[in-house]
SELUM-239262 format. One record per atom (N, C-alpha, C): z, y, x; residue number from 1. Coordinates in steps of 0.2 Angstrom, whole numbers. Example, Ala and Ser with C-alpha at 12.3 -4.5 7.8 and 13.67 -1.06 7.14 Angstrom:
BEGIN
[[39, -28, 66], 1],
[[39, -22, 62], 1],
[[39, -16, 66], 1],
[[35, -11, 64], 2],
[[36, -5, 68], 2],
[[39, 0, 64], 2],
END
This chain:
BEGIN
[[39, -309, 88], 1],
[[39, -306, 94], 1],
[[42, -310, 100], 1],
[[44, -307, 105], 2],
[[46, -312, 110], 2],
[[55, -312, 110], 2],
[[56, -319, 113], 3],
[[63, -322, 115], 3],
[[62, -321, 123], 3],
[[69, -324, 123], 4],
[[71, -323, 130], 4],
[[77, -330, 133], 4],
[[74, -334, 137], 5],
[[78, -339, 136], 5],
[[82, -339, 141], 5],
[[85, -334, 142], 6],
[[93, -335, 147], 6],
[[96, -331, 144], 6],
[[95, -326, 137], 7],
[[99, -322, 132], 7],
[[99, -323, 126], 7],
[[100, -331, 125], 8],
[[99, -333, 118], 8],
[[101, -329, 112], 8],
[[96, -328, 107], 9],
[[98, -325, 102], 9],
[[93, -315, 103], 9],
[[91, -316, 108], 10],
[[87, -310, 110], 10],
[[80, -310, 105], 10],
[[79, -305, 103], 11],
[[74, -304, 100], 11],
[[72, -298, 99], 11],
[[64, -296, 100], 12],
[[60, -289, 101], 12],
[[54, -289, 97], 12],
[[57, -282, 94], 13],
[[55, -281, 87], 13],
[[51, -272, 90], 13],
[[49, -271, 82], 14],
[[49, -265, 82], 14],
[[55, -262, 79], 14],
[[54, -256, 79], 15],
[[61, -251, 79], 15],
[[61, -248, 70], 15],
[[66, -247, 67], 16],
[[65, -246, 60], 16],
[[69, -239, 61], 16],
[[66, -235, 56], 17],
[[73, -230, 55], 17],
[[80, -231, 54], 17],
[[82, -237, 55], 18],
[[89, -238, 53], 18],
[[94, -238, 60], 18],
[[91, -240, 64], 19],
[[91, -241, 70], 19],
[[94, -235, 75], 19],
[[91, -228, 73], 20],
[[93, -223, 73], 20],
[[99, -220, 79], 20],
[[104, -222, 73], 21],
[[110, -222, 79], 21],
[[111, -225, 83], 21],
[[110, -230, 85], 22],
[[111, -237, 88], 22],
[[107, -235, 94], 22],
[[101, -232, 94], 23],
[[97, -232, 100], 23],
[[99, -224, 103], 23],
[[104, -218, 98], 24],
[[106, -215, 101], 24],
[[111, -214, 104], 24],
[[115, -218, 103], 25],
[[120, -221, 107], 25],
[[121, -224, 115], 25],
[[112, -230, 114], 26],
[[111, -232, 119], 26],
[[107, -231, 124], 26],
[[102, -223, 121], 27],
[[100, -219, 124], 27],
[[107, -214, 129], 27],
[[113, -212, 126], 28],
[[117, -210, 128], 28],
[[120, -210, 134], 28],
[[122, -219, 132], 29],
[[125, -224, 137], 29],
[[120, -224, 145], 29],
[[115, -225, 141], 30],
[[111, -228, 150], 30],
[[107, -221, 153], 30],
[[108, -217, 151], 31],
[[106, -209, 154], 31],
[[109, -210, 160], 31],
[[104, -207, 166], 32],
[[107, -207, 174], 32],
[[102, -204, 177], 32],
[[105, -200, 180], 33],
[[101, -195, 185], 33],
[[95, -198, 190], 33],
[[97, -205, 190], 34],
[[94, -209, 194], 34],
[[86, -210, 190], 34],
[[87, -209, 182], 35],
[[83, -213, 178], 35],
[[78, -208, 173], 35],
[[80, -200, 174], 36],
[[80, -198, 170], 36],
[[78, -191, 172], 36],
[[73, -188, 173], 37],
[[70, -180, 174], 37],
[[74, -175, 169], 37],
[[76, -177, 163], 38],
[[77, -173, 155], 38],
[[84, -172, 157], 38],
[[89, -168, 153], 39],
[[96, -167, 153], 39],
[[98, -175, 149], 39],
[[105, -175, 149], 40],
[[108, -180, 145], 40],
[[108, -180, 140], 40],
[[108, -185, 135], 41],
[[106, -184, 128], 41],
[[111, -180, 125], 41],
[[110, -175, 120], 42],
[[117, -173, 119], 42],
[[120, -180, 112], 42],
[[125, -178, 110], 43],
[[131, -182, 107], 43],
[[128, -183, 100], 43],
[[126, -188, 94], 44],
[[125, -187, 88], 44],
[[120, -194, 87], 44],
[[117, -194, 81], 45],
[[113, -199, 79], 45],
[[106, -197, 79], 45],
[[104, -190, 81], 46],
[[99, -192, 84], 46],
[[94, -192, 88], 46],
[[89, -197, 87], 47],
[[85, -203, 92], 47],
[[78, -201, 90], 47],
[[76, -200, 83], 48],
[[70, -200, 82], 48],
[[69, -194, 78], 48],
[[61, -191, 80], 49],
[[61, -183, 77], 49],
[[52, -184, 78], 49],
[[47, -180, 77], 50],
[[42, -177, 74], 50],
[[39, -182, 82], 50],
[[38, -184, 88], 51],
[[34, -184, 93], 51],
[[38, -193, 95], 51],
[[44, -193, 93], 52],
[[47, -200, 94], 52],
[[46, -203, 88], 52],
[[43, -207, 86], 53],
[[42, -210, 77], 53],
[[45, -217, 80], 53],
[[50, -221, 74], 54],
[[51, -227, 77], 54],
[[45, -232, 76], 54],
[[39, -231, 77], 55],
[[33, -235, 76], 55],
[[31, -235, 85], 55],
[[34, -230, 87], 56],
[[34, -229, 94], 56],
[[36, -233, 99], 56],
[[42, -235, 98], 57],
[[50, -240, 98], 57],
[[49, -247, 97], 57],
[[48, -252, 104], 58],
[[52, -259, 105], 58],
[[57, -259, 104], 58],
[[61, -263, 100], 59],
[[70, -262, 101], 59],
[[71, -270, 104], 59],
[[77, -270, 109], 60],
[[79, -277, 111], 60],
[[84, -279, 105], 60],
[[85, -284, 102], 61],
[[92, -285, 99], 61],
[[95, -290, 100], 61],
[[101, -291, 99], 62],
[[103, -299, 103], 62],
[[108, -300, 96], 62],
[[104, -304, 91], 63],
[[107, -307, 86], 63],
[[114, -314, 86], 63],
[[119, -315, 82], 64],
[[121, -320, 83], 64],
[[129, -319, 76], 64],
[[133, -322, 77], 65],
[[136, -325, 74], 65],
[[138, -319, 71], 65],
[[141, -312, 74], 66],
[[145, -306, 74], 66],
[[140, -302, 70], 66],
[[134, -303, 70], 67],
[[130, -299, 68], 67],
[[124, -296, 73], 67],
[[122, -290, 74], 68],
[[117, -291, 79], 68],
[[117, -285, 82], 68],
[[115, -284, 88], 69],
[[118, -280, 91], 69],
[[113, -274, 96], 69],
[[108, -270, 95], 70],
[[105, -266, 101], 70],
[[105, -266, 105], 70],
[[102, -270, 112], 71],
[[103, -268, 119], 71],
[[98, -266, 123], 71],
[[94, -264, 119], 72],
[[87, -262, 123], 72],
[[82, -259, 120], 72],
[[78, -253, 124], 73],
[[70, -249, 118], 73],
[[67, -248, 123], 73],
[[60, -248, 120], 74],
[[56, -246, 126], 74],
[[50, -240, 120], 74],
[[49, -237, 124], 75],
[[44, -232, 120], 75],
[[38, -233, 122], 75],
[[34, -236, 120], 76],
[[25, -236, 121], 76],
[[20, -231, 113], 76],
[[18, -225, 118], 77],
[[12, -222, 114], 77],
[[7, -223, 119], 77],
[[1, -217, 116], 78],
[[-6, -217, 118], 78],
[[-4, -210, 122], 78],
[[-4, -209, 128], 79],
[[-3, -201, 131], 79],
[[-7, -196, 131], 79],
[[-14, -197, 131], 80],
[[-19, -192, 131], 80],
[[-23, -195, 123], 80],
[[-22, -190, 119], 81],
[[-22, -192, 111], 81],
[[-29, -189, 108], 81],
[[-34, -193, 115], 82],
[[-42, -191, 114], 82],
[[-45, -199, 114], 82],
[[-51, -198, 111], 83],
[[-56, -205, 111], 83],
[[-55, -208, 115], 83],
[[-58, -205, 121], 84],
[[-59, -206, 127], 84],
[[-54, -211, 132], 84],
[[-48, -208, 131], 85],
[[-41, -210, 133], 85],
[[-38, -218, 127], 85],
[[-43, -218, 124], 86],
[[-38, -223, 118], 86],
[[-38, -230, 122], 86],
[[-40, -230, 126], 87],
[[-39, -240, 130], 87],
[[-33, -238, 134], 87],
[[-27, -234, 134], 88],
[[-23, -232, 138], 88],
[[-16, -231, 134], 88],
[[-13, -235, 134], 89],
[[-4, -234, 133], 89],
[[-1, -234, 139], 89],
[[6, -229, 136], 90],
[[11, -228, 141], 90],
[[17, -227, 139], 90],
[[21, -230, 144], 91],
[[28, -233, 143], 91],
[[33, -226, 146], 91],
[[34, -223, 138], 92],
[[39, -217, 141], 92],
[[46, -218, 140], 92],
[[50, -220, 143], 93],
[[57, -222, 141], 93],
[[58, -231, 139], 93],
[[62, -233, 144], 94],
[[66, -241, 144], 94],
[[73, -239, 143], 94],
[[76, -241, 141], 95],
[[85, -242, 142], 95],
[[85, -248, 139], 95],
[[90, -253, 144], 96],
[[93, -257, 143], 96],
[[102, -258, 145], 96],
[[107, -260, 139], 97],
[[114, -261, 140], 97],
[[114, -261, 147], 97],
[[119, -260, 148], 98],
[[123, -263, 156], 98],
[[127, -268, 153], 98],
[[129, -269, 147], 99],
[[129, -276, 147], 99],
[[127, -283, 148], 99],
[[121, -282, 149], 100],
[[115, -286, 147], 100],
[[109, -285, 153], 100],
[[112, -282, 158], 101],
[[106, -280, 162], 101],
[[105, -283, 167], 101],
[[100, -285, 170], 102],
[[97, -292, 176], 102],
[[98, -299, 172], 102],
[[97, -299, 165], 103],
[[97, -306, 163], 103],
[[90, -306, 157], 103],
[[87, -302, 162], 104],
[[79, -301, 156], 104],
[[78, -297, 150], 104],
[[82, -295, 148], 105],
[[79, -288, 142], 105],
[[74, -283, 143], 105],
[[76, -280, 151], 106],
[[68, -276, 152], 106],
[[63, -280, 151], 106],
[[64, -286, 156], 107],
[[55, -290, 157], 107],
[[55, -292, 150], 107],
[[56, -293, 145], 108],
[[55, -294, 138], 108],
[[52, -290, 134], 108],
[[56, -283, 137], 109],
[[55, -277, 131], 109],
[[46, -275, 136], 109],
[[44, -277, 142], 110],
[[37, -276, 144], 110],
[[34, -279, 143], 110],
[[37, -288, 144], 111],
[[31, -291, 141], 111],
[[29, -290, 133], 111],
[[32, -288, 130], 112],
[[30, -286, 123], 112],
[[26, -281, 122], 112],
[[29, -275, 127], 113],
[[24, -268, 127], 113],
[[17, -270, 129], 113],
[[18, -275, 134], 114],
[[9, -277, 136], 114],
[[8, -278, 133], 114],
[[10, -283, 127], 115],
[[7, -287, 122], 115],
[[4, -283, 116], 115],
[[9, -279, 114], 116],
[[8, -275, 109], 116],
[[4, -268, 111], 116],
[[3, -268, 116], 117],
[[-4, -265, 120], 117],
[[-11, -267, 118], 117],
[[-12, -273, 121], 118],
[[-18, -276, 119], 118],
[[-20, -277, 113], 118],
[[-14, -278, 106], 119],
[[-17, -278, 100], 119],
[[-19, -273, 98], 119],
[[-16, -267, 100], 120],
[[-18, -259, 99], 120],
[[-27, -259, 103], 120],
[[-29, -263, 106], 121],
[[-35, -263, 109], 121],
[[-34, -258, 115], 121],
[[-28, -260, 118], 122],
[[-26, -257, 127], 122],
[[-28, -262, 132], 122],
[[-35, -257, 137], 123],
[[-34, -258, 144], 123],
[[-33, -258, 149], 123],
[[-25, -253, 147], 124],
[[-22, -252, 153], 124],
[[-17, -250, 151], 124],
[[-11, -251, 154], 125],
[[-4, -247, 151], 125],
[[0, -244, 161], 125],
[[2, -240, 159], 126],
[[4, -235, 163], 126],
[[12, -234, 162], 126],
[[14, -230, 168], 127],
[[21, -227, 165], 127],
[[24, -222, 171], 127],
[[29, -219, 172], 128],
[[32, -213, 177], 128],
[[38, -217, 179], 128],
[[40, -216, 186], 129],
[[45, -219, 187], 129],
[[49, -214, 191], 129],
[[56, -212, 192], 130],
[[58, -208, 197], 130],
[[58, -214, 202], 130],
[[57, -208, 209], 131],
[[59, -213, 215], 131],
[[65, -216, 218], 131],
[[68, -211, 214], 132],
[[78, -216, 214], 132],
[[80, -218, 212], 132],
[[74, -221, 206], 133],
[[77, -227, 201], 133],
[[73, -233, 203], 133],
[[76, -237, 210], 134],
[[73, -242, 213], 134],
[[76, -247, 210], 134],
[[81, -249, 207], 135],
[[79, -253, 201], 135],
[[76, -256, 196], 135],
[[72, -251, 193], 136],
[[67, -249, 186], 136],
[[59, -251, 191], 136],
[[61, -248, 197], 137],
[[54, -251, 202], 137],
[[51, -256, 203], 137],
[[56, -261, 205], 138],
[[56, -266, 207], 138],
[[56, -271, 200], 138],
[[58, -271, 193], 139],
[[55, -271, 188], 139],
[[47, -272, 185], 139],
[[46, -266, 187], 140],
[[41, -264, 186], 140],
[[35, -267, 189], 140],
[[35, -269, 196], 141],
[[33, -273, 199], 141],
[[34, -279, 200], 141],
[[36, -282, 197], 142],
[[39, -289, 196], 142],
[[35, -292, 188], 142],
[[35, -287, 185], 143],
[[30, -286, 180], 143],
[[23, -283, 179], 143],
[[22, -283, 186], 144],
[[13, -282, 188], 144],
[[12, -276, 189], 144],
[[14, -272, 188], 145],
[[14, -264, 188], 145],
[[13, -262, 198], 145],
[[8, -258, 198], 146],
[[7, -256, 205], 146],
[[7, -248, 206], 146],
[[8, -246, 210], 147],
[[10, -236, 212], 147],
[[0, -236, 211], 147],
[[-1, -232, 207], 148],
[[-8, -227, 210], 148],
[[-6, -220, 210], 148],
[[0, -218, 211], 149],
[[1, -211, 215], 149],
[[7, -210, 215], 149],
[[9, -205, 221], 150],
[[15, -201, 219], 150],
[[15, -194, 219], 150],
[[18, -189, 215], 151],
[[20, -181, 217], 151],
[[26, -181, 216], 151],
[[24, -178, 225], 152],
[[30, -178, 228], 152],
[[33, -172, 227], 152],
[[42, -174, 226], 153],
[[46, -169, 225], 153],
[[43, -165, 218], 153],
[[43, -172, 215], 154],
[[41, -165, 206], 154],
[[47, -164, 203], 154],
[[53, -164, 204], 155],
[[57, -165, 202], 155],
[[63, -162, 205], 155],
[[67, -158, 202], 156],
[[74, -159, 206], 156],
[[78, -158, 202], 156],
[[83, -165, 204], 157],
[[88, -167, 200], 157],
[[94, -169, 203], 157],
[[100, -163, 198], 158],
[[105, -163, 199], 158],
[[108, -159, 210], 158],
[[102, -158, 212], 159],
[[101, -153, 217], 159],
[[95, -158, 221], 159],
[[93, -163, 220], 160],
[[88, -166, 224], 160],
[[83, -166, 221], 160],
[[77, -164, 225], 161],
[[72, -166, 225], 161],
[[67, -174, 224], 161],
[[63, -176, 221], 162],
[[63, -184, 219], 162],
[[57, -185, 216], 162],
[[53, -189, 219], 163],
[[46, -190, 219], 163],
[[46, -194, 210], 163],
[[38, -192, 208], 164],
[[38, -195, 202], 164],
[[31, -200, 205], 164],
[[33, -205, 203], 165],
[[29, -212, 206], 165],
[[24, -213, 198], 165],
[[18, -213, 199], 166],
[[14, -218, 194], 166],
[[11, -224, 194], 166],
[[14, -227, 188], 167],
[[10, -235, 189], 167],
[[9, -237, 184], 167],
[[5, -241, 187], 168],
[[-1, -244, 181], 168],
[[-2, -250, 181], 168],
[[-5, -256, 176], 169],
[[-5, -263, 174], 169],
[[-13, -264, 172], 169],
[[-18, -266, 172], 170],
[[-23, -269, 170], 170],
[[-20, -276, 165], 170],
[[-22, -275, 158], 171],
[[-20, -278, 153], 171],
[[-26, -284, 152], 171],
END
């Protein structure tokens, strides 16, 4: 899978079931109003259930002397789970540590989703972004990702109102 050469020892993988608690933890950790339509994760180890399979799951990990460590998952399925729609993944959930964050784990954990796009025989990877996660945005775009829509005000969170932004990537 892919490295990351300003986070030696970075490596992205697929997700195992072992991983479990580790990712809900750091599902936990990076939940923010900002980033996240859904409630907060509740408290416990778990991450994967009947609709989330870890075959789902990029995990970032940052291996090294101490052992290795989880800093990062991205979820990419097929969203409309017809013929028709099968040249199409989409990227439902990123977290990345704030440990580790603006030193390349998300651009890694996408360029792999691209990657592992196109092996699936994807011509086009998609994903939802809140519009007050201008962070995640600006990512996104940096990583080739364009808006082709917004609905506005799909959302209110935490008493605000908050566009859900669509964007898409030709693979």
């Amino acid at each position: 899978m892919s490295d990351v050469s300003d986070l030696s020892g970075l490596v992205i993988r697929k997700a195992r079931p072992a991983d479990e608690a580790a990712l809900a933890d750091l599902d936990r950790r990076t939940w923010a109003p900002d980033n996240s339509a859904v409630p907060r994760p509740a408290a416990g180890p778990h991450f994967f259930d009947r609709f989330h399979l870890p075959d789902h799951f990029l995990v970032a990990e940052l291996t090294g002397p101490e052992g290795n460590r989880v800093v990062g998952f991205l979820r990419l399925v097929q969203p409309v789970l017809q013929q028709s729609a099968a040249h199409v993944r989409q990227i439902q959930g990123l977290g990345v540590d704030h440990a580790v964050r603006g030193r390349g784990v998300g651009a890694a954990l996408l360029a792999e989703a691209c990657a592992e796009a196109r092996r699936q025989g994807a011509r086009k990877i998609t994903l939802r972004v809140l519009s007050s996660n201008t962070a995640a945005r600006r990512l996104y775009e940096r990583a080739g990702f364009h808006v082709e829509g917004v609905l506005r005000e799909e959302f209110r969170v935490e008493g605000v109102y908050v566009d859900d932004i669509l964007m898409a990537r030709r693979l």
